[in-house]
N, C-alpha and C positions, 0 to 999 in steps of 0.2 A: 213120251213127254220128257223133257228137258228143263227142271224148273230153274231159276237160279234169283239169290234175293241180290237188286242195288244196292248199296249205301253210299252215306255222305262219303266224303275223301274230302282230303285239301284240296287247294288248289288246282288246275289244271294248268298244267305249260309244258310250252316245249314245239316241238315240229313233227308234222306229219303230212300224210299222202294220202290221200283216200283213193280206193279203186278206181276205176276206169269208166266214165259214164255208160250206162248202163242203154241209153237209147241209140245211143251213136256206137257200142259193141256191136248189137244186133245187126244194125244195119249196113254195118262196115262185113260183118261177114255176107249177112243176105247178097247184098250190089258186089262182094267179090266175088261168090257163087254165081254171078251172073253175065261177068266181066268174060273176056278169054285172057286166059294167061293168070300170071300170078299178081296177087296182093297181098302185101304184107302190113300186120297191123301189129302195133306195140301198145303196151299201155292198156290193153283187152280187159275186161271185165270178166275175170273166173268164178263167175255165181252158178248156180243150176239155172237160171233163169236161159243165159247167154251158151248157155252150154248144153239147153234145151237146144237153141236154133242153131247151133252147128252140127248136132246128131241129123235134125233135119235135112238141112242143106246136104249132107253128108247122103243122105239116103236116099236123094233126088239127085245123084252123079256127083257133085262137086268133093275134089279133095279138101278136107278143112284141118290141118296138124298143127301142133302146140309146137312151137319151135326149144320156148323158155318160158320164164317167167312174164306173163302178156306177152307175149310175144307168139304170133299166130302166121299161117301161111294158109293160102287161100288159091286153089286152082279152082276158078273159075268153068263154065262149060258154053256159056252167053247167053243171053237172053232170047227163049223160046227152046232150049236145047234142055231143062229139066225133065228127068226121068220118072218115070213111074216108079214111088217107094214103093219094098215090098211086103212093110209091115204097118203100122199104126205109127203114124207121128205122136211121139208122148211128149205132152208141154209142159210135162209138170204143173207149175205153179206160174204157168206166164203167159196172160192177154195178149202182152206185149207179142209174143213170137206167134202165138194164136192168130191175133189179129190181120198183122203183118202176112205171113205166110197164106193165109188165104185167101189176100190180095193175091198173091205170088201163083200159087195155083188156080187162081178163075181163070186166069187168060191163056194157059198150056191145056194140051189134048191131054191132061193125066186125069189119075182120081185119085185122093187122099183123106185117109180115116182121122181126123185126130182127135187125141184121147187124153185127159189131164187128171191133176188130183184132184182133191175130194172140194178141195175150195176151190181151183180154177171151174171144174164141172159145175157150179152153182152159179156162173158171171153171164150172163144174158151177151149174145153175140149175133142179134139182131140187128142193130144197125149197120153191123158188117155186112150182114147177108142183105139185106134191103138193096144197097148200090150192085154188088156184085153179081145180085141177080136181075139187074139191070140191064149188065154188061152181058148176058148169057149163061154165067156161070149157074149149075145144080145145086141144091142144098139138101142133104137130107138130117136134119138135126131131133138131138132128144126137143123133150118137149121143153115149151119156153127159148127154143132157139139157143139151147146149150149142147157143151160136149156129152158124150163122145158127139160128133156130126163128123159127113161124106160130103165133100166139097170135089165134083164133077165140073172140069175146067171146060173155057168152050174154045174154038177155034176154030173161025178167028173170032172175039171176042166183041163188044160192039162198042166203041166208043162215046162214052156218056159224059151229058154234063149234070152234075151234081152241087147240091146246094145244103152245107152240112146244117139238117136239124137243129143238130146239139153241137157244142165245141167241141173236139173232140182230134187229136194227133193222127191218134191209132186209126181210123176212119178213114181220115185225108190221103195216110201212106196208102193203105188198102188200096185204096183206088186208084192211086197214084202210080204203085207198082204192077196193078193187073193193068194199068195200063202201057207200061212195058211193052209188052208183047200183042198189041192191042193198033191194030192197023187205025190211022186218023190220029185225033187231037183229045186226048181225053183231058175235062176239065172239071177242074173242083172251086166251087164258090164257098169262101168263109166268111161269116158275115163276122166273128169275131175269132183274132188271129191266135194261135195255138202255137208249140214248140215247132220249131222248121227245120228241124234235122234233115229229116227226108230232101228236102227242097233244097238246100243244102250241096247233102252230099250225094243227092242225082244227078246235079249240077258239076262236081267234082269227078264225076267217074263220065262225064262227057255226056250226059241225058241232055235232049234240048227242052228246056223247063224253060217259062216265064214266069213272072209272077206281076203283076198289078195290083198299084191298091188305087180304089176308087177314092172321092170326098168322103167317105162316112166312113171310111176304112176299113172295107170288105177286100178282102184280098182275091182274087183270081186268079186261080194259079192253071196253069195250062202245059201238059204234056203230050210232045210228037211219039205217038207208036214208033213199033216195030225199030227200038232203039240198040247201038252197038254202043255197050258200055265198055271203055279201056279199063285196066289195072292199076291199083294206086299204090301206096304208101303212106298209113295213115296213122298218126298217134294220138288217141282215145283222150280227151284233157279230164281229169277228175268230175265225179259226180256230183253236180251242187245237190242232187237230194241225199247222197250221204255225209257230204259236209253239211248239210244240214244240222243232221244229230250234234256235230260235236261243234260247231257256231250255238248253238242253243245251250248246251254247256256248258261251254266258256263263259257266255253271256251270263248265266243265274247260280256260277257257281265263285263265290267269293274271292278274291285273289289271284283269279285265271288269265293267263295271258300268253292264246295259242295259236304257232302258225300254221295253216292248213295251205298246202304247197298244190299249186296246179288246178286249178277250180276251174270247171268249165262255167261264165257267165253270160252264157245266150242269151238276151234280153228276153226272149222267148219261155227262158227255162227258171229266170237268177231271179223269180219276184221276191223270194222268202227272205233276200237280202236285204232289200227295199224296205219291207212290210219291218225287217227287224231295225234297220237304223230311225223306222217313224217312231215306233217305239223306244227310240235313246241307243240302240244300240251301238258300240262303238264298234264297229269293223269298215277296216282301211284295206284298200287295195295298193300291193304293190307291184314291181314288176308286170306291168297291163301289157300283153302280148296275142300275137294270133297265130293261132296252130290249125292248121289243114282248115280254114275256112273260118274258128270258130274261136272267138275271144275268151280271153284266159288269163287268170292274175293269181297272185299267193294274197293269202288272207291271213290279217292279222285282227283277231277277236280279243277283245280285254272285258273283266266283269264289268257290268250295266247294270245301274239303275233305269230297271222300263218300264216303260206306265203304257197303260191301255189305250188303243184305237178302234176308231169304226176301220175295219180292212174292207176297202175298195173290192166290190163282187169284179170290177172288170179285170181286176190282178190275179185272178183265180186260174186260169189256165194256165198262169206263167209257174205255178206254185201248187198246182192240184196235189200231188204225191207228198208235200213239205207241209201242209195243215194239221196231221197229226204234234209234228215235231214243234209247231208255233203255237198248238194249245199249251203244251207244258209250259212254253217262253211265257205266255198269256196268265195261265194261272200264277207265275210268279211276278208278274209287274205290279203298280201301283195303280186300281179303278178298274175300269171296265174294257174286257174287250169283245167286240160285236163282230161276227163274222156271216157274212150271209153268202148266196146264193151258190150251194156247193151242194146241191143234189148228187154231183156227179161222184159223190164220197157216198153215195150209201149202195155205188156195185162198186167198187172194188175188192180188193180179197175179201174185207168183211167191210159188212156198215160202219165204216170209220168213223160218222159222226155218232151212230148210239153207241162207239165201242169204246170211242176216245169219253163219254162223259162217263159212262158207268167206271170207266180204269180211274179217269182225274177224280171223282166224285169218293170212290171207295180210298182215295190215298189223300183226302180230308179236302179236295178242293171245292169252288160254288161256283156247279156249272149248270146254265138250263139249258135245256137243246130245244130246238126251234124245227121244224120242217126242213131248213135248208142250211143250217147252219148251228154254231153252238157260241152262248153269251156267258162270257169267262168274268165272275170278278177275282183278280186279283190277292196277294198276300201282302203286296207290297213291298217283297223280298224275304218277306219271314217265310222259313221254311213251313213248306205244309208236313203234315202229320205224319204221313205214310200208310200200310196195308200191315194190316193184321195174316188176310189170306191171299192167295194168288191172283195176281186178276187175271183177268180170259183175252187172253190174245186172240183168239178165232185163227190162227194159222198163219197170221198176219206180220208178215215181216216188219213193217212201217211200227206197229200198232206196239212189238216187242220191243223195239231199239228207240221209241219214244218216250216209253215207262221205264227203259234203259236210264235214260237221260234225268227223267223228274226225280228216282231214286237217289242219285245224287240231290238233291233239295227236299231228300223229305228225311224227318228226325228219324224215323224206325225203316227210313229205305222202302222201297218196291217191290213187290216178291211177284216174276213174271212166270208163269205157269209153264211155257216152252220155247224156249229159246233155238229152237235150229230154226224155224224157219227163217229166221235170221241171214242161213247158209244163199237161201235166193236171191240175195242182192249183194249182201257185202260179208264175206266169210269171216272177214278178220276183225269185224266190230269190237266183240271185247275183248283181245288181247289190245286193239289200240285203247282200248279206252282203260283195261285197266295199269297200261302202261306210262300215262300220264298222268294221273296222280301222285300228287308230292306227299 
């Protein structure tokens, strides 16, 4: 354990960078592992998450080397030419690569163990297995459809069309990438549309993808097998969920006025921006530009007076990972704020909605939690109270660097129980943060 207590500060200002989005990392390395030849990626995300999936790719033939600083080289081996690893895929702490990669392996003649930590091994990885074992691919999983599981590729693989359940990224890729390697047209129906990275950047390394949106805007997205992905050159634009944290900040912290350079704003990915200016917030975009596919601006946040909303459930996929960081914004606005239909927060690392009220609750806020969601009333800007003892992060990256943020707005500060797992997403959270403070 790594405890460490928030407190108030002054103001926040000044300019920063936030690492390298974290979903377009992954994937940037995954599709150059799959390319022939080289890719080079700048701007990379150096989390354990992102550095799970390059030991991977790494162990199914692909060379993956740090050049520099984000700065990554990528030989490729092509798609269907992945090796038989000859140890256990360790994921650590990440669905993301979990998920992903066993898309990756359904539709190759290998077989692959993978094994994670104590909280990844608790995330239910059924919905993955459901399509993929559609497609042909084997599963042999602990119980509940958790790690460690043996994912037994088939080949050739059978091309299905899929109609996702639940909203869901992770899923879409999954199927999307066994279907790579996957003779025919594999397709995936979303009745409600999710982050399009994937789609994206399949598209960019030469996949022949479609995509269609119907009248009720179900999107259909359709990929040709047996694909020859070229080599890119790709530079990573900043993570809106770790600008997240510090947009939140700035927002509820008096005096604050900071620019956060490089933001990736996928309409796909950027709801928490949205949801924060209904609430009053002031954040301006400048320099609005597009990098490798994907829109991108510097953000300039100033202190806000915000007042409570009902937050729209259909904004929820665009902002799923950013709900922790918007109850703290919530607890400090002016009235009520209502958030519903966000099930999909009670598997991730921990139950994020019973974890975010018991943390806000014990650091003096009034929050009731609902089945699908948590009803925030507000301070109105008056600092809330703070924590006597630690509160319980459950291992939870998000869960730590959110209590990060409301310590700042509470009189006696936040005292976070352990702080590394911080390290899975964004290494350098508190040296940035405690670097801007006046």
């Amino acid at each position: 354990m790594k405890p460490r207590r928030f407190m108030p500060s002054g103001p926040l200002r000044g300019t920063i960078r936030v690492p390298g989005d974290k979903s377009i990392s992954h994937r940037s390395i995954m599709l150059g592992a799959l390319a022939v030849g080289e890719t080079r990626v700048t701007g990379l995300l150096e989390g354990e998450d992102v550095l799970s999936t390059a030991a991977a790719m790494r162990a199914m033939g692909a060379s993956v080397e740090r050049l520099g600083d984000g700065e990554w080289s990528v030989q490729g081996v092509g798609v269907g030419a992945l090796l038989q690893p000859q140890t256990p895929l360790d994921m650590g702490n990440s669905g993301t690569s979990t998920r992903l990669l066993m898309g990756l392996v359904a539709s190759h003649p290998i077989m692959a163990n993978f094994i994670g930590d104590a909280s990844l091994s608790k995330r239910p990885m059924g919905r993955v297995i459901e399509p993929l074992s559609q497609m042909g691919a084997a599963f042999d999983a602990s119980e509940g459809g958790r790690l460690p599981l043996t994912v037994r590729g088939a080949l050739p693989a059978v091309p299905i069309s899929y109609r996702l359940p639940v909203a869901s990224a992770q899923v879409k890729s999954a199927v999307l990438l066994a279907g790579l390697n996957t003779p025919g047209i594999t397709t995936v129906i979303e009745p409600v549309p999710t982050r399009d990275h994937s789609e994206r950047m399949l598209r960019g390394f030469g996949a022949d993808l479609s995509v269609e949106v119907e009248s009720d805007g179900t999107r259909v997205i359709r990929l040709v097998g047996e694909a020859e992905l070229k080599p890119q050159t790709i530079e990573v634009p900043g993570d809106p969920s770790s600008a997240a944290f510090f947009i939140v900040a700035a927002l509820i912290v008096p005096g604050s006025e900071l620019t956060i350079q490089n933001v990736g704003l996928n309409p796909t990915r950027a709801g928490i921006v949205e949801v924060l200016r209904q609430m009053g917030g002031k954040i301006e975009e400048l320099n609005r530009r597009e990098v490798g596919g994907e829109p991108v601006a510097d953000l300039v946040v100033r202190h806000s007076a915000l007042k409570g909303i009902a937050v729209d459930p259909a904004i929820a996929p665009s902002m799923i990972d950013e709900f922790p960081a918007l109850f703290v914004a919530a607890a400090l606005a002016e009235g009520t704020t209502v958030t519903t239909g966000l099930e999909e927060l009670r598997v991730k690392e921990s139950d994020r909605i019973a974890v975010m009220a018991a943390a806000l609750t014990l650091a003096g806020a009034r929050v009731t939690e609902t089945e699908d969601g948590l009803t925030i009333h507000g301070t109105g800007g008056d600092l809330l109270r703070g924590t006597a003892t630690a509160i319980a992060t459950h291992l939870d990256h998000r869960i730590a660097m959110s209590m990060a943020v409301a310590g700042l707005a509470c009189r006696e500060g936040v005292e976070v129980d352990d702080t590394r797992p911080i390290a899975t997403s964004f290494p350098i959270f508190e040296a940035l943060l405690d670097g801007l403070a006046q």
